[in-house]
C-alpha positions as CSV (number, residue, x, y, z in Angstrom):
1,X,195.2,198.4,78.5
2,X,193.1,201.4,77.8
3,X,189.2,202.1,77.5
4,X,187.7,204.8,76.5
5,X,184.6,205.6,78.4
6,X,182.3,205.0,74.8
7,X,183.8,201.0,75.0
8,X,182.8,201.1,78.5
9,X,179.4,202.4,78.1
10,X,178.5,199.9,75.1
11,X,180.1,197.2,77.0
12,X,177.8,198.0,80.3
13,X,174.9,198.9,78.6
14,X,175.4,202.8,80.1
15,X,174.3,206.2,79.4
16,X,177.2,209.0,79.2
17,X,177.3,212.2,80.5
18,X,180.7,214.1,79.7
19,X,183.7,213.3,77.6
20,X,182.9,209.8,75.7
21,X,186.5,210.0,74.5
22,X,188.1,209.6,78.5
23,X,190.2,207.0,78.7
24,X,190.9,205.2,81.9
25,X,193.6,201.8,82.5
26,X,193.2,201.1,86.3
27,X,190.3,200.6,88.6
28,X,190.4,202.5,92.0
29,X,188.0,203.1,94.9
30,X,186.5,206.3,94.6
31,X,187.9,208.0,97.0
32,X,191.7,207.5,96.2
33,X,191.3,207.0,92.6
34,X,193.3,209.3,89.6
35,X,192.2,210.8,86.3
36,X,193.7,207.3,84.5
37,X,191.3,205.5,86.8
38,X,187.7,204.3,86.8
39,X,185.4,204.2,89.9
40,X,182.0,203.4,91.1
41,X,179.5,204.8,93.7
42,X,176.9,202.1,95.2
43,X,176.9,202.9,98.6
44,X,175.4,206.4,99.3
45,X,178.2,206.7,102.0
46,X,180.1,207.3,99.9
47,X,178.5,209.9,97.7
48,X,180.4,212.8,99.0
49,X,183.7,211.9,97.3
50,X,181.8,211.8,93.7
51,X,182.5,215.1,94.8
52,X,185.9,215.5,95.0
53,X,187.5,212.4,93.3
54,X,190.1,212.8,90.3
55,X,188.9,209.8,88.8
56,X,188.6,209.8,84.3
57,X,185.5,207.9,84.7
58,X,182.8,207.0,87.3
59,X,180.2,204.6,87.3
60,X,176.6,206.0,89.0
61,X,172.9,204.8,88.9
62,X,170.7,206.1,86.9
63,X,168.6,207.8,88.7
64,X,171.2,209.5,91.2
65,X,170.8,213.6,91.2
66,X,173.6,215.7,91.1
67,X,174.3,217.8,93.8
68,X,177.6,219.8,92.5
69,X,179.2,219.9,89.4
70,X,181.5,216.8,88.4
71,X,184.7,216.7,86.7
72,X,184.6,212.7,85.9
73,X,182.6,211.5,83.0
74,X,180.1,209.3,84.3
75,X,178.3,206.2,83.3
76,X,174.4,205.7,84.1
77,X,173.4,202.3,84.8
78,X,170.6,200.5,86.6
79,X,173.4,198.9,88.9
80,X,176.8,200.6,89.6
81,X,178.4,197.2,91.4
82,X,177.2,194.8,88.8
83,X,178.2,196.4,86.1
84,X,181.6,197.8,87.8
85,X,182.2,193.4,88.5
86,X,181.1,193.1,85.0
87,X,183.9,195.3,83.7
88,X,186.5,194.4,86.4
89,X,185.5,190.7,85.3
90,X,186.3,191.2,81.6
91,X,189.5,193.2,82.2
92,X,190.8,190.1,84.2
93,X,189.9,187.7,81.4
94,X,192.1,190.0,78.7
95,X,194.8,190.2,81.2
96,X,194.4,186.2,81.8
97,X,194.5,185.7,77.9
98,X,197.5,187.3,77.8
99,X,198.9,184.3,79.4
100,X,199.9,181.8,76.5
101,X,202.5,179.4,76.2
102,X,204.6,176.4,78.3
103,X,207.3,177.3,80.7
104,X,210.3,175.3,81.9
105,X,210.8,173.3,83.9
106,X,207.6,171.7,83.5
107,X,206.7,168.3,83.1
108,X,203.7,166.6,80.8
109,X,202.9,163.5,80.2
110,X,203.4,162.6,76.7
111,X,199.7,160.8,76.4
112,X,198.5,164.5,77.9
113,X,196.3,165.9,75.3
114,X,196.9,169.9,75.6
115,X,194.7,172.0,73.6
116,X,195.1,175.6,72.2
117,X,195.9,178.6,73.3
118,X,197.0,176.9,76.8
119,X,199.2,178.7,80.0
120,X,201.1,175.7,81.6
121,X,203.7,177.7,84.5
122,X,207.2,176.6,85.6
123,X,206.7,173.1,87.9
124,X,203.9,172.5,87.0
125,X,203.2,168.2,86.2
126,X,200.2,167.2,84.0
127,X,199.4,163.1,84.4
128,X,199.4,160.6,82.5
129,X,195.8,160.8,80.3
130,X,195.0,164.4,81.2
131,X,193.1,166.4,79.1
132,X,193.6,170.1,79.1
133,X,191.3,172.0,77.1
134,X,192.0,175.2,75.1
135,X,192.4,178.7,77.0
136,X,193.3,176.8,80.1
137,X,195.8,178.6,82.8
138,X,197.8,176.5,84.9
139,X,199.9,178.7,87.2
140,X,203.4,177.0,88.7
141,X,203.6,174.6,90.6
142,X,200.4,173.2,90.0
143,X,199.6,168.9,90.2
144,X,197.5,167.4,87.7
145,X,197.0,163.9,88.1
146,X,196.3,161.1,85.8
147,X,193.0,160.9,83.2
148,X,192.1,164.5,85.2
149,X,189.9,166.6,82.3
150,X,190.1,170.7,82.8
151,X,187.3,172.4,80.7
152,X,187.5,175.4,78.5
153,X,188.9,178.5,79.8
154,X,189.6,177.3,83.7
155,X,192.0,179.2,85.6
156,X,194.0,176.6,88.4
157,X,195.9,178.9,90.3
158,X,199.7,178.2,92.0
159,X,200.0,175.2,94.3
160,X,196.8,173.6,93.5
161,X,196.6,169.6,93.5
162,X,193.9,168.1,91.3
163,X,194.0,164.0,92.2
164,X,193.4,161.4,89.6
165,X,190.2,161.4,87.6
166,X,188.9,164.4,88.9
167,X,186.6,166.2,86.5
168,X,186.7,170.0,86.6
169,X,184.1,171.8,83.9
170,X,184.6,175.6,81.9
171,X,185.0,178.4,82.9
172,X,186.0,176.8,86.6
173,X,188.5,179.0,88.6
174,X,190.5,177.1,91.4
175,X,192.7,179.9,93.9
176,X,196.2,178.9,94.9
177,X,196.4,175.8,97.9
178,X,193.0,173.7,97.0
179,X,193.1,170.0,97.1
180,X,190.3,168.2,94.9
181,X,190.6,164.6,95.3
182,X,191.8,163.4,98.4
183,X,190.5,160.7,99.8
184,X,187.7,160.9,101.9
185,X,187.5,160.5,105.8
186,X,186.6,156.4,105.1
187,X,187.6,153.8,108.2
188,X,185.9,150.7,109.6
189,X,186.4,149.8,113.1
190,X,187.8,146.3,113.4
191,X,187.5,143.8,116.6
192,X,190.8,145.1,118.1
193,X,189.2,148.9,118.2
194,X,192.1,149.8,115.5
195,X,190.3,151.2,112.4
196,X,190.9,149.4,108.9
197,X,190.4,152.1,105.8
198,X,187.9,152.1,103.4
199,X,189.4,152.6,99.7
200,X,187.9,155.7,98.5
201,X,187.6,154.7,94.3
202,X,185.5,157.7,93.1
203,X,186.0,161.0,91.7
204,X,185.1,164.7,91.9
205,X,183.2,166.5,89.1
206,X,183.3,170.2,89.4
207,X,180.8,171.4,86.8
208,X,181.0,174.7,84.8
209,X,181.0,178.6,86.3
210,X,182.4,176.6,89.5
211,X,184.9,179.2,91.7
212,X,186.6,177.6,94.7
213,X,188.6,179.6,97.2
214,X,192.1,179.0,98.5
215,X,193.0,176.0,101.0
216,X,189.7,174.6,100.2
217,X,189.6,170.7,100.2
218,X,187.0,168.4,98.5
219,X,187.3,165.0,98.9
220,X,187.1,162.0,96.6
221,X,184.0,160.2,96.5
222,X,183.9,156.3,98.1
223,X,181.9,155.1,95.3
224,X,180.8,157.3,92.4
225,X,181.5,161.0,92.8
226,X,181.6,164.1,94.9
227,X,179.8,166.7,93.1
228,X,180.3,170.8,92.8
229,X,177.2,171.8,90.8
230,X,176.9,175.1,88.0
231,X,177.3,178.2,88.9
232,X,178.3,177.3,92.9
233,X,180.7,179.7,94.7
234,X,182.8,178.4,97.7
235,X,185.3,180.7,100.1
236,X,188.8,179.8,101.4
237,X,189.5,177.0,103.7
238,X,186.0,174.8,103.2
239,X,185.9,170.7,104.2
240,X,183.7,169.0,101.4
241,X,183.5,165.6,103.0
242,X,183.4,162.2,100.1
243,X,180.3,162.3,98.4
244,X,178.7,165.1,99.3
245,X,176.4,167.0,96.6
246,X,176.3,170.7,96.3
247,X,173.7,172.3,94.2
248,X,173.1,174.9,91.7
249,X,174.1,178.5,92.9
250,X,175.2,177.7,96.3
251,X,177.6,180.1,98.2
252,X,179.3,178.7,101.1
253,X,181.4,181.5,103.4
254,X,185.0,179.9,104.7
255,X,185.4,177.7,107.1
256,X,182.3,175.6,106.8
257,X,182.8,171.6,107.7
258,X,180.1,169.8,105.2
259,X,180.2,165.7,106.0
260,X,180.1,162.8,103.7
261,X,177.3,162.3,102.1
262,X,175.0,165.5,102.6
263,X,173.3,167.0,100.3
264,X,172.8,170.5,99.6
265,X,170.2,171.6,97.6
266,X,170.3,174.7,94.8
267,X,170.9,178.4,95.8
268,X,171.8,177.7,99.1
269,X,173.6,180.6,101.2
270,X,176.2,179.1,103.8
271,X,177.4,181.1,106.6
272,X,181.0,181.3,107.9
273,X,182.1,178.5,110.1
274,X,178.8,176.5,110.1
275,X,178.4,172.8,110.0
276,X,176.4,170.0,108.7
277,X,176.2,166.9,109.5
278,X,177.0,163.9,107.4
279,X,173.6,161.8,105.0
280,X,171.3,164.5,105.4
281,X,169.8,166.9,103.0
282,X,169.4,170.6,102.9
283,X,166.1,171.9,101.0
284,X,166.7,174.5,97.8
285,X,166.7,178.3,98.6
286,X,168.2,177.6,103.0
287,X,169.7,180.4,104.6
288,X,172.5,179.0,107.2
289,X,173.7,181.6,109.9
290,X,177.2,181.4,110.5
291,X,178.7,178.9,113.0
292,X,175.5,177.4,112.8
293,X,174.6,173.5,113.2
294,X,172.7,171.7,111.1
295,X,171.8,168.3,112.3
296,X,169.3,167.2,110.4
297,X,168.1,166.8,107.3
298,X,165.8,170.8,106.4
299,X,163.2,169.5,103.7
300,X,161.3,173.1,103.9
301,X,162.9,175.3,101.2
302,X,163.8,179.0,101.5
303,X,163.8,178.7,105.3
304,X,166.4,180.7,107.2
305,X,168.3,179.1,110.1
306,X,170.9,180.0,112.4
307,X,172.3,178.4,115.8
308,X,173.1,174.8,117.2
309,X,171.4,173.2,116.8
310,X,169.8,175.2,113.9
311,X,166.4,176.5,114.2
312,X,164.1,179.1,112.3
313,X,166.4,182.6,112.7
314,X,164.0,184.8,114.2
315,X,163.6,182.3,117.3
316,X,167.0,182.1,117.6
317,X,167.8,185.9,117.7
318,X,164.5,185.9,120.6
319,X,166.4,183.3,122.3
320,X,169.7,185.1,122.2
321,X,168.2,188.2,123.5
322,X,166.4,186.3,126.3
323,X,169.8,184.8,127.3
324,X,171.1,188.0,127.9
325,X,168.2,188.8,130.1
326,X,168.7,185.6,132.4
327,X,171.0,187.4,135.0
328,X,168.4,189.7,135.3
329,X,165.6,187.1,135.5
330,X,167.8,185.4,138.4
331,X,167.6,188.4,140.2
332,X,164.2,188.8,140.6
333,X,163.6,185.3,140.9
334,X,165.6,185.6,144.2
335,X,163.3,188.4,145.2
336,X,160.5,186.5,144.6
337,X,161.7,183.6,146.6
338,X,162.8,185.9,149.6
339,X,159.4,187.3,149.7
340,X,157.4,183.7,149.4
341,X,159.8,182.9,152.3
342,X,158.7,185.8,154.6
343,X,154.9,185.7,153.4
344,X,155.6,181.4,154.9
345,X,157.2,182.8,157.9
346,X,154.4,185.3,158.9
């Protein structure tokens, strides 16, 4: 696919300065991209290869002064890595529209309602009741179970296993491994100390804008429903415990362990490898440190926290650079006992 740098502009809301006609078909870094490529400067780290780069077409703020001559056309906007994701975003939908059709072997259900314009890959199965809307991508060897509903425009990537009843929203885009819908971490202890299990008889809803990493797993809800609110972003590898809640906007870094029942509230940012404990809630706007703790339930919003367990972040980062002074504190409490022992003596 090719775009000349006057699509680009109107699509970015840029200014132009150079050829408007320069047509680019690739993205690069700026440092290593070609005359058929398009690039970006954000960082000013990097503005030294605006410089020297080959690139058709580069993308620059606004207000950013020239300090040599150029020979890229560039694009003036307020913010060169928005509207560079912007682009790289819509160049990934054309590509993914490109995708149409059913491949063999494949199998769907013949009460599967499959709407227009669908990608269903090789080995893929599609349950009994499953509704598919139009512009959906399944990629191979994907598992949809029975009366699962896939929104508008979803992209499920290879390998992913969506369990029965599961409800995933528009514009949702699952990456290759995920489980959504296995059954959550339910047993009672019985009189003999062996553990009976608890049927787990909801669901999952992921709503719209939703993007879930690889080898991510969301379990099933008990009773009603573990939810993935609008607009929520997790990483690879995540543990969303039966009915937990995540709100509006969230991001959550891999590795994090979320127990059933917690709560998390809108625009929450998760560091990597944290943890929270099960049936408590985390207040709108939190900022969680990675391989951080929380243990309790944070009903102040836009609070930052970090450690285990978690507590405000700036009296964490004292404490962990008065933990670095304790050999040195031992020290010269030895001196100080040493002396209070020969002041005794005399």
């Amino acid at each position: 696919m090719q775009f000349s740098a006057q699509q680009i502009g109107a699509l970015i809301g840029g200014n132009i300065e150079g050829d408007a006609n320069q047509h680019i078909g690739s993205f690069a870094k700026i440092e290593d991209a070609q005359v058929a490529d398009l690039a970006f400067l954000a960082n000013p780290k990097y503005e030294e290869f605006l410089y020297t780069t080959q690139a058709g077409i580069v993308i620059i703020h606004e207000k950013l002064e020239l300090k040599s001559p150029i020979s890229s056309t560039l694009i003036r906007v307020k913010d060169p890595y928005a509207s560079f994701a912007q682009l790289m975003q819509h160049y990934q939908q054309i590509s993914s529209q490109q995708l149409v059709g059913i491949q063999e072997p494949s199998y769907i259900h013949p009460s599967a309602t499959i709407g227009k314009d669908v990608f269903i890959g090789a080995f893929a199965y599609i349950g009994e009741n499953a509704i598919i809307e139009d512009n959906v991508k399944i990629h191979p060897q994907v598992f949809i179970g029975n009366k699962v509903k896939i929104g508008q425009k979803s992209i499920v990537h290879p390998g992913v296993k969506i369990y029965h009843e599961c409800q995933i929203g528009q514009d949702v885009i699952i990456h290759a491994g995920t489980v959504i819908g296995s059954d959550g971490f339910g047993f009672a202890p019985t009189e003999n100390g062996a553990y009976q299990k608890v049927p787990q008889l909801g669901n999952v809803v992921i709503e719209d804008n939703v993007e879930i990493g690889a080898n991510t797993c969301i379990d099933r809800a008990t009773m009603g429903s573990t939810i993935i609110k609008r607009g929520t972003k997790l990483d690879n590898l995540l543990q969303v415990g039966h009915n937990v809640e995540i709100g509006e906007d969230s991001v959550i870094a891999a590795q994090v362990g979320i127990s059933g029942s917690a709560k998390i509230g809108k625009r929450v940012m998760i560091g990597g490898q944290a943890g929270i404990n099960g049936h408590i809630s985390v207040a709108d706007g939190t900022k969680v440190g990675g391989q951080s703790g929380i243990t309790k339930t944070i009903k102040q919003p836009n609070t930052s926290l970090n450690g285990t367990p978690a507590i405000d972040y700036m009296t964490s980062m004292r404490s962990q650079a008065m933990v670095k002074r304790l050999p040195e504190l031992e020290k010269k409490i030895k001196e100080l006992e040493t002396a209070l022992a020969q002041l005794k003596n005399s």
